[in-house]
C-alpha angles and dihedrals in degrees: 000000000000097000097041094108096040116107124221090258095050085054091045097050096051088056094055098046088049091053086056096036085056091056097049106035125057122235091286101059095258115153105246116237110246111219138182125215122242088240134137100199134003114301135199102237126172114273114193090199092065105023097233148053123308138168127270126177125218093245099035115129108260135156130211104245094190143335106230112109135241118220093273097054095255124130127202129262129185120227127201081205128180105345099356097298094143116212139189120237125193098214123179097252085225090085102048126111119200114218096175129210120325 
């Protein structure tokens, strides 16, 4: 009875904000920091989705999955990626940039 006065758009609609709220929020619901890299031109950096190298450009919308450090001093970013597949990137944190929430 709840959605009876909801129309196909408003359904619609809420489906397509959740999909987004998933890629850029962890599994409790905590907003995911955006961040940039300190980068002057695209870069081949680590992805754990793929097992191997793959491009990442200085401006390109990425997120700070989480702070704790691999051997190597590299944290791990999500990355919605080429058409919305998103992947996940080890980067030295020394080249993020935070550029907090707008």
């Amino acid at each position: 009875m709840d959605d009876l006065y909801e129309t196909e758009w408003d359904k619609t609609l809420e489906k397509f904000y959740m999909k987004l709220f998933k890629h850029i929020c962890d599994g409790k619901n905590k907003m995911l920091q955006p961040i940039h890299l300190n980068i002057e031109e695209k870069q081949q950096f680590y992805s754990k989705s793929d097992k191997k190298m793959l491009d990442l450009g200085p401006t390109w919308k990425m997120y700070l999955v989480s702070e704790t450090k691999d051997d190597k001093d590299r944290v791990l970013v999500y990355a919605p990626y080429l058409f919305q597949q998103g992947q996940l990137f080890l980067i030295p944190e020394e080249l993020i940039i935070r550029i907090g929430y707008n």
